[in-house]
C-alpha positions as CSV (number, residue, x, y, z in Angstrom):
1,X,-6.0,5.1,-27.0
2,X,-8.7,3.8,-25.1
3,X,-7.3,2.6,-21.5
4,X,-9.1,0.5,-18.7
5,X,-7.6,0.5,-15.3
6,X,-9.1,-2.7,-13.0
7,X,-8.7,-2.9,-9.1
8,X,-10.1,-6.6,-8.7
9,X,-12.8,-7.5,-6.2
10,X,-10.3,-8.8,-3.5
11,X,-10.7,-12.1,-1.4
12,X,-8.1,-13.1,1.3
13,X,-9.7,-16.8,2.3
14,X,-6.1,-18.5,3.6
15,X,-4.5,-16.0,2.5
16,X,-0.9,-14.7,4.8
17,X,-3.0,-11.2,3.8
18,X,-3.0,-9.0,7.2
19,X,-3.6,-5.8,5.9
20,X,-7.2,-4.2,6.1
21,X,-9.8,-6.2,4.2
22,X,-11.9,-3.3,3.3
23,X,-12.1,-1.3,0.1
24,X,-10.0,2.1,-0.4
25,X,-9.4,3.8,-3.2
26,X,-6.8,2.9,-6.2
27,X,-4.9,6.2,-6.3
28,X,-2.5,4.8,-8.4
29,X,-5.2,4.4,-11.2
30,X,-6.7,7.8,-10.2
31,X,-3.1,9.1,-10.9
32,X,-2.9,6.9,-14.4
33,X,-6.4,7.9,-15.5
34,X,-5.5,11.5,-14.7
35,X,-2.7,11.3,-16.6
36,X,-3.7,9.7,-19.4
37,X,-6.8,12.1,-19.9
38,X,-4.7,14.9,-19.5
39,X,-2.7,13.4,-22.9
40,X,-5.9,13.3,-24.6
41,X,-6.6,9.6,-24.3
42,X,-9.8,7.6,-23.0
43,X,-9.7,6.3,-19.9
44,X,-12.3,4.4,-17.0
45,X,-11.7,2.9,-13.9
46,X,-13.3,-0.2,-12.8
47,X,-12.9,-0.5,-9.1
48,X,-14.0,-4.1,-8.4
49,X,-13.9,-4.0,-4.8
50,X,-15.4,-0.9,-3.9
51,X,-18.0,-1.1,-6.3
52,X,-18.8,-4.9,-5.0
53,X,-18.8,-6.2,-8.7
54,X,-18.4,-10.1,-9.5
55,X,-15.7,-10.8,-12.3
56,X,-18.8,-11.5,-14.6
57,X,-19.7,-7.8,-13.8
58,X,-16.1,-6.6,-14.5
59,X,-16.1,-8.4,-17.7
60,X,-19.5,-6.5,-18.9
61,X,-17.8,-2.8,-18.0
62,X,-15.0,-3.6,-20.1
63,X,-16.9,-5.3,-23.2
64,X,-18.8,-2.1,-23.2
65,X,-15.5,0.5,-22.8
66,X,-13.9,-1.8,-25.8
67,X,-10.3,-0.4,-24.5
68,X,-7.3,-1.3,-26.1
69,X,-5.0,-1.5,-23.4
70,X,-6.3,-3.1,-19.8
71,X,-4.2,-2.3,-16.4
72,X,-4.7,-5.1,-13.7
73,X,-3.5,-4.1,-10.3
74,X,-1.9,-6.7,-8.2
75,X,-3.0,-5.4,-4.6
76,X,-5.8,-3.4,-3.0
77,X,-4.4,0.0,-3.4
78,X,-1.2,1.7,-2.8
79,X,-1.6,1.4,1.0
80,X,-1.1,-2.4,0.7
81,X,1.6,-2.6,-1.9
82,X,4.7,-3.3,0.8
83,X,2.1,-6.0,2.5
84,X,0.4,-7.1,-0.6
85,X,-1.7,-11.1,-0.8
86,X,1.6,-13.0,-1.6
87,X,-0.7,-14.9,-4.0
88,X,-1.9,-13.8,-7.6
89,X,-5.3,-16.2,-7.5
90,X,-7.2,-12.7,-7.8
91,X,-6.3,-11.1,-10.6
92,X,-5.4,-14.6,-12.1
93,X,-9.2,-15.2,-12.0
94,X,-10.0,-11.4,-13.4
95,X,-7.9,-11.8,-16.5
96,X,-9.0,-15.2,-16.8
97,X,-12.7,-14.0,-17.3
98,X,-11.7,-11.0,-19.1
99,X,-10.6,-12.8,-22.3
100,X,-11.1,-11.4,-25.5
101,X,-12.1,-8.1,-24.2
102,X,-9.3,-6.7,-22.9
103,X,-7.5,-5.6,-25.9
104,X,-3.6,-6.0,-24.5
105,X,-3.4,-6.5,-20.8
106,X,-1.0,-4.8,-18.6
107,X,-0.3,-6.2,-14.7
108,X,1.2,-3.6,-12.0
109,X,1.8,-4.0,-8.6
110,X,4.7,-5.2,-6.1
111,X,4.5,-9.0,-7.7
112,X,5.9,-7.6,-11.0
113,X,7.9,-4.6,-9.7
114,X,10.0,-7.6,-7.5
115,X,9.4,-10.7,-9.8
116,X,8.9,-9.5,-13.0
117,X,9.3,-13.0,-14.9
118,X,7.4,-14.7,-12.6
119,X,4.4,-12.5,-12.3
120,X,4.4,-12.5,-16.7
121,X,4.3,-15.9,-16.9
122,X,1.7,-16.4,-14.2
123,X,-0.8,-13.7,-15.1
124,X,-0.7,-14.6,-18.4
125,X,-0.2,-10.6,-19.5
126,X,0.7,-9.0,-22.3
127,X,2.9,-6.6,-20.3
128,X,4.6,-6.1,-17.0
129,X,5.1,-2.9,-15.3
130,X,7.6,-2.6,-12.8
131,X,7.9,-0.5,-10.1
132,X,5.8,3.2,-9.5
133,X,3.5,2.6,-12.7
134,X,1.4,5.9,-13.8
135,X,3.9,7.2,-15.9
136,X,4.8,4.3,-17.9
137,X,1.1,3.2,-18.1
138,X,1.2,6.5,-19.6
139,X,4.3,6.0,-22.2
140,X,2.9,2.5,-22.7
141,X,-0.5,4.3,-23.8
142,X,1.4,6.8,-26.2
143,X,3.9,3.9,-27.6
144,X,0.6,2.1,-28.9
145,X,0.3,-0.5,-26.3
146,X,4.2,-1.6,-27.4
147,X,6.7,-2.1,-25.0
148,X,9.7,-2.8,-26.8
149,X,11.0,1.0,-26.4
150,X,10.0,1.6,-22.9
151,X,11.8,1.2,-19.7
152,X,10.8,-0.7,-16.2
153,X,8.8,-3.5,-18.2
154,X,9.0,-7.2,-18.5
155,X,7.4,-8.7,-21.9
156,X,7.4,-12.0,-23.9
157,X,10.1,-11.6,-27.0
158,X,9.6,-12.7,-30.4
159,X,12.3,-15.5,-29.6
160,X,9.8,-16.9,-26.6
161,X,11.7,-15.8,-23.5
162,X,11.3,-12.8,-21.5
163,X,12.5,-9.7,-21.6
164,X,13.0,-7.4,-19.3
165,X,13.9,-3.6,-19.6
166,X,15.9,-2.1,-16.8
167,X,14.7,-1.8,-13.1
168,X,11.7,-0.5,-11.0
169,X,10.8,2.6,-12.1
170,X,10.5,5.7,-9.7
171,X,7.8,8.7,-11.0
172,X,8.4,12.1,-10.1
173,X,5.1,12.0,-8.0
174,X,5.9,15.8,-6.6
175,X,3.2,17.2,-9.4
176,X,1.0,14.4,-9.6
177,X,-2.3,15.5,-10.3
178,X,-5.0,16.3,-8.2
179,X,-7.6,12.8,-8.1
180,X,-11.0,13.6,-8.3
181,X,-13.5,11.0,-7.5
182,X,-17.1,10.2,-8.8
183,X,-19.8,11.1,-6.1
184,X,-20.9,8.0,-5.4
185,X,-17.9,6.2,-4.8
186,X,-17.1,8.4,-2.2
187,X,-20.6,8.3,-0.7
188,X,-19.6,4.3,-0.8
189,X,-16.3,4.4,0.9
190,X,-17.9,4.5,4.4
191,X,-15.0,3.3,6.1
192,X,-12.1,5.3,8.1
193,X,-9.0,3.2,8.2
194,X,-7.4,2.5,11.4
195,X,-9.9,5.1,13.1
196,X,-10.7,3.8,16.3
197,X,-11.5,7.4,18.3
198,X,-15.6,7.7,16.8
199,X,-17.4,5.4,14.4
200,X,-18.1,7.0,10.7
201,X,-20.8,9.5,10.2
202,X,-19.5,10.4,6.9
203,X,-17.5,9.4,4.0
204,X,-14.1,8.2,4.0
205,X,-11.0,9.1,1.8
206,X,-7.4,8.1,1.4
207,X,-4.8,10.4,0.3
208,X,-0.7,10.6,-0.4
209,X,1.4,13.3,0.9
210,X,5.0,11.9,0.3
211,X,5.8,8.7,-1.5
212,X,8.8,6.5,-0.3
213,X,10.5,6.6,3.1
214,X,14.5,8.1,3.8
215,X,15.2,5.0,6.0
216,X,15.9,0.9,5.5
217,X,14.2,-0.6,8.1
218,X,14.8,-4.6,7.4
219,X,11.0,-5.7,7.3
220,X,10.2,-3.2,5.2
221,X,9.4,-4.4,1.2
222,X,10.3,-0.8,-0.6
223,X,13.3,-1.8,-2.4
224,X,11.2,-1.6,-5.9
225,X,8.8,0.8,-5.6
226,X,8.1,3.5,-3.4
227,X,11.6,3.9,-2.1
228,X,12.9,7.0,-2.5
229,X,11.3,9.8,-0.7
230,X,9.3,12.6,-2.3
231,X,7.1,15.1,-1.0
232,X,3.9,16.0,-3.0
233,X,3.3,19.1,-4.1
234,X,1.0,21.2,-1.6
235,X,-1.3,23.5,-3.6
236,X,-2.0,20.3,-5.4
237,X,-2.4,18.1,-2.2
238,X,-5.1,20.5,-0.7
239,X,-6.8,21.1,-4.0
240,X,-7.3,17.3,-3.9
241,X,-8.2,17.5,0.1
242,X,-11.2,20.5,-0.4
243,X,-12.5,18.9,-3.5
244,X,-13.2,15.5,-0.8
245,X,-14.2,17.4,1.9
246,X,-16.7,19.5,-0.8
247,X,-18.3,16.1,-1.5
248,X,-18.9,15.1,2.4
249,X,-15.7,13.8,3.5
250,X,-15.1,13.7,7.5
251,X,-11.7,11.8,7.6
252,X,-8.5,11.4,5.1
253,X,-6.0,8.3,6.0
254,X,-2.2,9.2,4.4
255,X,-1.3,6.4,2.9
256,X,2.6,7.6,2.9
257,X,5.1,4.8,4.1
258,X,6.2,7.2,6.7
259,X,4.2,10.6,7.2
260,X,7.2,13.2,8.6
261,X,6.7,16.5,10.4
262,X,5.5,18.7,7.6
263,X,4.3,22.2,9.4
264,X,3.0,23.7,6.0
265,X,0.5,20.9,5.8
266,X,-0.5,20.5,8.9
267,X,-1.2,24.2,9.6
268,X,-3.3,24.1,6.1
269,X,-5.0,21.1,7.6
270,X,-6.0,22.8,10.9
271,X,-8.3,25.8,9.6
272,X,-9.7,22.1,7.1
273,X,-13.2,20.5,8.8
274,X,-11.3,17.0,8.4
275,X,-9.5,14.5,10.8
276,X,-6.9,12.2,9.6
277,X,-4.8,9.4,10.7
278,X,-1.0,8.8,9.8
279,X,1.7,6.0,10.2
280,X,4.9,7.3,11.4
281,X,8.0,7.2,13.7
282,X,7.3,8.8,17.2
283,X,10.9,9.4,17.7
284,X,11.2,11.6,14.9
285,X,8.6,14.1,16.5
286,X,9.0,16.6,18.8
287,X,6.6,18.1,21.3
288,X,5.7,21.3,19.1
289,X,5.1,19.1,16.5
290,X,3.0,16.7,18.4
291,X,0.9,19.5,19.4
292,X,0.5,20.5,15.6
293,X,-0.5,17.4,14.6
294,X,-3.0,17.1,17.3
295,X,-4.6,21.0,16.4
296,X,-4.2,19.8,12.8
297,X,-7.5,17.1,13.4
298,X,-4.9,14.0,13.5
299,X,-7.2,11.2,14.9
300,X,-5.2,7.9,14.9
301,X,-1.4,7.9,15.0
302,X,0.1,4.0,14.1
303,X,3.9,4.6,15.4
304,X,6.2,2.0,14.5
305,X,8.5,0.6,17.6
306,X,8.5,-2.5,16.3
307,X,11.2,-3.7,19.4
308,X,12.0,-2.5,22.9
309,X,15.4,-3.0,22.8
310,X,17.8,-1.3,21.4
311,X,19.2,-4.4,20.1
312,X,16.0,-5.5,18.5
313,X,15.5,-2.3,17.1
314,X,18.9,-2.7,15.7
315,X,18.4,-5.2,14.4
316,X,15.7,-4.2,12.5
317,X,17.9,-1.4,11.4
318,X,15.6,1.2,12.7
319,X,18.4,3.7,13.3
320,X,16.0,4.9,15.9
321,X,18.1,7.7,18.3
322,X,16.5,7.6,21.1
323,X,15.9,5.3,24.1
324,X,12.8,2.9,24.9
325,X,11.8,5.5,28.1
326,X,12.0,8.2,25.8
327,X,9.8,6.9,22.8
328,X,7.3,6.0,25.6
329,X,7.3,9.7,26.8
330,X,6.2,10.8,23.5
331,X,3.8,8.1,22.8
332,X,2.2,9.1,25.8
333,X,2.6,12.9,25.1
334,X,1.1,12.1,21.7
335,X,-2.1,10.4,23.2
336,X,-2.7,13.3,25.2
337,X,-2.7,15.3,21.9
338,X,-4.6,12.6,19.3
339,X,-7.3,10.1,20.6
340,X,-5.5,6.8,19.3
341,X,-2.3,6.0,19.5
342,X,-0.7,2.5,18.5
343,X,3.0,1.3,19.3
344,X,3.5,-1.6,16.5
345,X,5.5,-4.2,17.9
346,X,7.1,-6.9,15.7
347,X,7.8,-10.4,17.1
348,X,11.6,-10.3,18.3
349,X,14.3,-12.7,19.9
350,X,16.0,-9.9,21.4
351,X,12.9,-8.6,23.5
352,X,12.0,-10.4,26.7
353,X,7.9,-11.7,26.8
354,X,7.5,-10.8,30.1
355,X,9.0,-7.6,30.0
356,X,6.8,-7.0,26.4
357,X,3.6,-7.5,28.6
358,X,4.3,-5.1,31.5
359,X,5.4,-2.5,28.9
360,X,2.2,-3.1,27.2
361,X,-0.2,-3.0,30.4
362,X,1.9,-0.3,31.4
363,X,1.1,2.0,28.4
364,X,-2.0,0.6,28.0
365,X,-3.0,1.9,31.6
366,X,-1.9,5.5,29.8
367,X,-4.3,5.3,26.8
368,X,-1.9,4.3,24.3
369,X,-2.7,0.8,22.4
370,X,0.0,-1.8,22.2
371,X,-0.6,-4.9,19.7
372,X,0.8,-8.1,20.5
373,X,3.9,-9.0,18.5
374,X,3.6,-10.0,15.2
375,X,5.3,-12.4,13.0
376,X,7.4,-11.1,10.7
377,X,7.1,-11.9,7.2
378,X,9.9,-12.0,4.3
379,X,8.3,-10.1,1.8
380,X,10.4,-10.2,-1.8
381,X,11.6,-7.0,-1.6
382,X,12.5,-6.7,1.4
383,X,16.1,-6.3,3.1
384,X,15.2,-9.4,5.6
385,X,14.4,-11.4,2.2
386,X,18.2,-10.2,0.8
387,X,19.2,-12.0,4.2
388,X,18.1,-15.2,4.4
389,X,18.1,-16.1,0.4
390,X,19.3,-13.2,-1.5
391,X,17.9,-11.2,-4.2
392,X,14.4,-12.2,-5.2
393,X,14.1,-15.0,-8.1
394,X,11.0,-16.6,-10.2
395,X,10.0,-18.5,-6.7
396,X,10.8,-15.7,-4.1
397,X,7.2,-15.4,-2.8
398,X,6.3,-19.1,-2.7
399,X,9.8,-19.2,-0.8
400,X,9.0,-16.6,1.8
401,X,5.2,-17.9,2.2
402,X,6.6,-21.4,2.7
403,X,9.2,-19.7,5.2
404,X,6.5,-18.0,7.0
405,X,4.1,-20.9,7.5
406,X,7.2,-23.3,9.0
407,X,8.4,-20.9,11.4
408,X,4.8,-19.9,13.1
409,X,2.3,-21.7,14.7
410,X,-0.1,-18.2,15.5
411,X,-0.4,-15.6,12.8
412,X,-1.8,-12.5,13.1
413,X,-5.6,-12.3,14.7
414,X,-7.1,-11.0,10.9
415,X,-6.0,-14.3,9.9
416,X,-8.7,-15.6,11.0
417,X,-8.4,-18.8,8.6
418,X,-4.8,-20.8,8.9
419,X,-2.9,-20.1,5.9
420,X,-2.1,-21.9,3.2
421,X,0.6,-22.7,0.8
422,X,0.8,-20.0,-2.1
423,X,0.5,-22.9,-5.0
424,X,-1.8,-24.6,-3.4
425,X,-4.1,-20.9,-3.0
426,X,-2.9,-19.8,-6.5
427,X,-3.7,-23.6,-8.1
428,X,-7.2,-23.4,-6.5
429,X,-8.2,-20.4,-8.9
């Protein structure tokens, strides 16, 4: 079978969007074209953003591939999928122009792993894929292009309503293959994400160590993909680090929900001529560790705090162990270790504004970088969303975007246009 895998050519214009706006690359096509060449089918990426293509140009690489199945993802990458654009306009527009060249059409992403129905009938696809999506791409590619058999998908039925087979689906991810990358995308992908310590003299590269996270924090939209946590496999992770580095890669960013303490990676990674930066949880670091990430070429650390109260943080249902003084002690011991170091802070009732700005000046004076609280968005999928309306229906994201805009006047500084309604962005396209 003949399979095309899309990333769109993203916009964010009034978008809620505060992720980064730059391209990265789609691992999880790289892991669904790997897999499905390994089963002896055909396979191309067409990475819309990286490659700066208009949907005009998209529409010309597929004509010419003639595939008979077409995967459409629904956010930038897998860095982005637990802060995706609440909106669909993009790859509304994208399968929009790709009509009658497509062959089937597939949509994955978090708008389908959370809303399956929803994202269906608004796409327009033939299928939806729900939750971690290479391997049923995969069994979707070997059933023909015919979902009826498969699990974690949502498709139109003969009778005209939807169905919808089983939950979000979780994929073994440990042996995931090694991605390889065509030369000149990676010459493209000039930019380091959230490297702040040097600007680029050389490629850029994301890669994923582990996939899902061990704890529940409230904000946090992992409920249908990415959830449970799995390590990847290490001869396979570094076989996928030296063939980047071989093509003139100077910085990796793991795109893991949570990158732990792993000492057989980062001692691989310290004899490696790369540098790397992580998201994480300072308070489950210790001070050998620190120091191993540091000797390991870690570059940029983004620690989550998120509150400086232990009630806020409770709130949040951090299950965080240790006090405020201490998780400053090691944000500070970490800085002495890895050039940038960020404490996230999320916008709180429980934490005082006054006190947040001396704590921030106060560990700003010690080289570690503070942001100012941020609004907290209800993303379908979340445990906050379960809280205020319960599980996710057909309108969950034009309910948390509506949410969003009535509760906050400011909005993160990438916003740099005021938001707008999600119909109102999605009827636009």
């Amino acid at each position: 079978m003949r399979v095309a895998l899309i990333n769109p050519n993203w916009t964010f214009d009034g978008s809620i969007y505060f992720g980064c706006r730059e391209p990265h690359l789609p691992l999880e096509l790289g892991y669904g074209k790997a897999l499905l060449e390994r089963a002896g089918h055909a396979a191309e990426i067409v990475d819309g953003h990286l490659q700066g293509l208009s949907d005009a140009d998209i529409r010309a690489r597929v004509a010419a591939f003639a595939p008979d199945l077409t995967v459409v993802t629904t956010a930038p990458t897998y860095l982005f999928w637990r802060c995706a654009p609440p909106e669909l306009r993009v790859p509304q527009r994208l399968l929009r122009a790709l009509a009658g060249v497509a062959g089937r059409t597939v949509a994955v992403g978090p708008h389908g792993s959370t809303t399956p129905r929803a994202a269906l009938a608004k796409l327009g696809v033939d299928v939806v894929v729900m939750g971690e999506c290479e391997e049923i791409v995969l069994r979707l590619a070997e059933a023909g292009g015919d979902p009826a058999r498969l699990p974690a998908v949502a498709f139109a039925g003969g009778d005209g309503g939807v169905r919808v087979h089983g939950g979000p689906w979780a994929s073994r991810f440990t042996d995931l293959p090694a991605l390889a990358w065509p030369d000149d995308w990676v010459t493209r992908h000039g930019h380091h994400h959230h490297r702040f310590d040097a600007a680029p003299r050389a490629p850029g590269a994301e890669v994923e160590a582990s996939r899902g996270c061990p704890y529940s924090c409230s904000f946090c939209a992992k409920e249908n993909f990415r959830d449970k946590y799995r390590r990847r496999n290490l001869g396979i992770l570094l076989e996928e680090i030296d063939r980047l580095t071989a093509q003139g890669v100077e910085y990796l960013y793991f795109v893991d929900e949570i990158f732990l303490p792993n000492r057989a990676l980062l001692e691989a990674l310290v004899a490696r001529p790369v540098t790397f930066g992580v998201q994480t949880r300072i308070d489950l670091w210790k001070r050998d560790m620190l120091d191993l990430l540091g000797r390991a070429g870690c570059v940029s650390i983004e620690a989550g705090v998120e509150s400086l109260t232990p009630e806020g943080r409770a709130a949040l249902d951090k299950d965080c162990r240790i006090d405020t003084d201490d998780l400053t002690d090691r944000l500070v011991f970490a800085k002495q270790r890895v050039p940038f170091v960020q404490a996230n802070l999320i916008e709180s009732d429980f934490d005082d504004p006054a006190e947040l700005d001396r704590w921030r000046d106060a560990i700003r004076a010690r080289g570690v970088w503070a942001n100012d609280p941020v609004p907290l968005f209800p993303y379908p999928g979340s445990p906050d969303y379960r809280k205020l309306w319960g599980l996710p229906d057909d309108r969950a994201w034009e309910r948390a975007v509506d949410h969003y805009l009535a509760h906050y006047a400011a909005f993160s500084d990438l916003q740099d246009d005021a938001p707008r309604p999600l119909p109102e962005l999605e009827a636009a396209e």
